[in-house]
C-alpha positions, -999 to 999 in steps of 0.1 A, spaced: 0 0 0 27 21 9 45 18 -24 11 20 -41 5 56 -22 41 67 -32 34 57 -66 5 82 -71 20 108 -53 51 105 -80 26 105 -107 1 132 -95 36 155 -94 50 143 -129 16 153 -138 14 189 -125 52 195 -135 37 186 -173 7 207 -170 30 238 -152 51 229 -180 20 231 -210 9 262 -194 41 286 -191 44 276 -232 12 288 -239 17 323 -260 -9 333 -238 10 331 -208 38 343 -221 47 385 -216 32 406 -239 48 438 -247 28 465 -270 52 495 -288 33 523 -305 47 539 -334 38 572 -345 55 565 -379 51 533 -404 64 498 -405 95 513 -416 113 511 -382 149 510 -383 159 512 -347 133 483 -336 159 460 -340 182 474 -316 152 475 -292 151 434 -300 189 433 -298 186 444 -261 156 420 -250 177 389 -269 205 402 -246 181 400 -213 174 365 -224 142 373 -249 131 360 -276 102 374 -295 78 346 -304 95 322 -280 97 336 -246 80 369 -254 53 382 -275 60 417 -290 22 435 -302 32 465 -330 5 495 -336 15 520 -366 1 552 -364 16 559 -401 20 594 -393 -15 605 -382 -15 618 -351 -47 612 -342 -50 580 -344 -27 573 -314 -51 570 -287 -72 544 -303 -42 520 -311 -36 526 -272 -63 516 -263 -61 488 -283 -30 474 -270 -41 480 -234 -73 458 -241 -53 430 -252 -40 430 -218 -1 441 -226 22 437 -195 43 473 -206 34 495 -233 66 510 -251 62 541 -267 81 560 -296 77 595 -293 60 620 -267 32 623 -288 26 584 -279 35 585 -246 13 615 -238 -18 596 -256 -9 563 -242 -11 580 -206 -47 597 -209 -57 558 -223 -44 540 -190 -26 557 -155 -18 518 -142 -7 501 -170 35 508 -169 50 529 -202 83 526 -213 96 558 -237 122 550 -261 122 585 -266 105 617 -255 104 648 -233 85 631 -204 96 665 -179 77 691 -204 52 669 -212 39 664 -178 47 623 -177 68 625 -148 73 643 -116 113 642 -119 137 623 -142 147 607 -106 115 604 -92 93 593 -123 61 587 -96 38 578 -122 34 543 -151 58 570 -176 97 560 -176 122 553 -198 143 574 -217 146 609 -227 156 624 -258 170 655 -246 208 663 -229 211 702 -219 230 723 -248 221 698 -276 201 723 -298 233 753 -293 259 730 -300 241 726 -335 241 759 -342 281 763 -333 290 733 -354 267 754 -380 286 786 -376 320 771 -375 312 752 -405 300 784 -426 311 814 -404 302 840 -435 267 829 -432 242 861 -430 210 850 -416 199 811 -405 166 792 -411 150 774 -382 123 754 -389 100 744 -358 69 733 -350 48 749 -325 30 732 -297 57 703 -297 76 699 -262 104 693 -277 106 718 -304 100 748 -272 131 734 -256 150 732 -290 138 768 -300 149 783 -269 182 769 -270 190 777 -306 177 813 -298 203 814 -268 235 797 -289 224 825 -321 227 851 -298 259 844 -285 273 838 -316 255 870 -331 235 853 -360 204 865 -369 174 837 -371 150 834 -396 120 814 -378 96 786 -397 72 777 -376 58 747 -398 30 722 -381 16 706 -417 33 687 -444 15 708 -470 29 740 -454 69 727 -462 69 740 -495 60 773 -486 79 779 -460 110 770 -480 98 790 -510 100 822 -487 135 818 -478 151 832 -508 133 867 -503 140 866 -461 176 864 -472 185 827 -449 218 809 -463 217 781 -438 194 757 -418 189 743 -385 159 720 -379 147 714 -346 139 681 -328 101 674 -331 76 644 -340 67 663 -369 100 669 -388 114 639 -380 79 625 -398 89 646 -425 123 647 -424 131 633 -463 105 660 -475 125 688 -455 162 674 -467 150 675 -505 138 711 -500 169 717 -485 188 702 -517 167 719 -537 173 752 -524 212 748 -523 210 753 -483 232 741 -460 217 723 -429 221 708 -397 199 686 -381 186 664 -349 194 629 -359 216 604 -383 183 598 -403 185 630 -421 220 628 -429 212 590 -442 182 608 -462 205 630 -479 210 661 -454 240 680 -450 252 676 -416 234 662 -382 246 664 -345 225 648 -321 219 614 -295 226 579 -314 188 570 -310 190 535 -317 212 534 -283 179 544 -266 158 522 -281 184 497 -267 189 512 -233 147 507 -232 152 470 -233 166 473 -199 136 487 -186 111 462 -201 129 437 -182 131 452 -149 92 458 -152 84 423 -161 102 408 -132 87 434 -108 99 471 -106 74 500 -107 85 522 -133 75 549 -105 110 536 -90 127 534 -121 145 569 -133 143 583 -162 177 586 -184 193 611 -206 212 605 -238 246 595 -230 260 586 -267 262 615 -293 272 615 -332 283 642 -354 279 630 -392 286 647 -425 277 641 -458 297 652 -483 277 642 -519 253 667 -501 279 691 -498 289 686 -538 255 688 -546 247 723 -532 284 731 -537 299 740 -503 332 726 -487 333 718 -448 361 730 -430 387 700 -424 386 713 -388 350 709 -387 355 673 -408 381 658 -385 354 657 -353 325 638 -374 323 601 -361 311 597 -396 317 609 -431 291 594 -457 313 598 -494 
């Protein structure tokens, strides 16, 4: 009897084991992470996001289940894919921009948000970059003096130039930090500025159209949702107009812009990787600060500068981490 009663004890655990087993494979069971883009399926930094959850020991479709909503550049349909997401019972909602972040945080105050990217301070998404206190952390896009040292990399580059373009878009947190900078660095430096506020695609052509008459011979863009949205329709307008520019991100440079100084975003789409895990297995992103950009590139492109015929100082050349030939 005894070896009878052992016998089913064995089995009724080999049993449970098998069903404990069944149930943890189950994509059901397994964590579900939602990211909302405000862009298309054309996501070139996802991958580094992967990179860093393969590195934390996930897999998407084995261990992890990774839920994509595109917003394909209309604004207004971020809320709804929010939504969406938190109905299918997400365990962390990573967001893209502040624009998704701000309308994934009216959707859901519980559910825990991850920024790859964002102004989470100005936007009212966190009490501190310290003390997050709310579901909002991740990372920031923003390091103080970003937006001035474009405009000294500008000036040195071209220190004849007259007047300088700086195309903005109003009611973007970002944009009002990069605007007030720029203003600041000009200043210093004693360059006028030429400002373009711009909040519509359709209103890009426009804008540049007017820059011959307001006498502008260079550009700085400023970091928003909306130009980087637009960005290849703001470097061919560039081209077009023979103006030399600097912008926010590698992207434009890749796109064919002339120079761009700015944080290496797909490290913070990495760096967010680190934060999915730590939620999964139990921190409140309340406790979890928020982080600033800590890598930086400076790239040139020179067929831009052949095209629109200006030469970059070799001073100004020597300090680009990259030169695209």
């Amino acid at each position: 009897m005894k070896e009878a009663g052992w016998s089913s004890i064995l089995v009724a655990a080999m049993l449970f084991t098998v069903a404990v087993v069944a149930a943890a494979q189950q994509p059901g069971k397994l964590p579900r992470v939602g990211i909302l883009f405000i862009g298309g399926k054309d996501q070139p930094n996802l991958e580094f996001f992967k990179q860093g959850l393969r590195e934390r020991g996930y897999t998407e479709g084995k261990n992890i289940v990774l839920e994509y909503r595109y917003a394909e550049g209309q604004q207004e349909r971020l809320g709804d894919l929010a939504a969406e997401l938190v109905r299918g019972k997400v365990d962390v909602l990573v967001t893209t921009s502040s624009l998704s972040a701000r309308a994934a945080r009216k959707v859901t105050r519980t559910l825990p948000i991850v920024m790859t990217s964002g102004s989470p301070l100005e936007e009212g998404l966190a009490d501190s970059l310290a003390k997050p206190g709310g579901n909002v952390t991740g990372l920031s896009v923003f390091a103080p003096e970003l937006s001035g040292k474009r405009v000294e990399l500008l000036k040195e580059s071209f220190p004849k130039t007259s007047r300088a373009a700086v195309l903005w878009t109003p009611r973007s947190s970002e944009a009002a930090i990069g605007v007030k900078e720029t203003r600041e660095a000009a200043q210093a430096l004693s360059l006028p500025l030429y400002m373009m506020a711009v909040q519509k695609a359709n209103d890009l052509d426009k804008a540049f159209a007017a820059l011959p008459k307001a006498k502008v011979n260079t550009l700085v863009v400023v970091l928003s949702p909306f130009a980087t949205l637009n960005s290849k329709k703001i470097v061919e307008l560039a081209l077009k107009y023979r103006l030399p520019g600097i912008y926010p991100t590698r992207q434009y440079v890749e796109e064919g812009g002339l120079m761009a100084y700015g944080p290496l975003i797909r490290d913070l789409y990495h760096r967010a990787a680190t934060y999915v895990d730590k939620i999964l297995k139990g921190t409140q992103p309340a406790d979890l600060p928020i982080e600033q950009p800590m890598k930086f590139e400076f790239i040139v492109n020179l067929k831009s500068a052949k095209q629109i015929g200006v030469t970059i100082p070799p001073n100004v050349l020597v300090r680009a981490d990259k030169v695209i030939q």
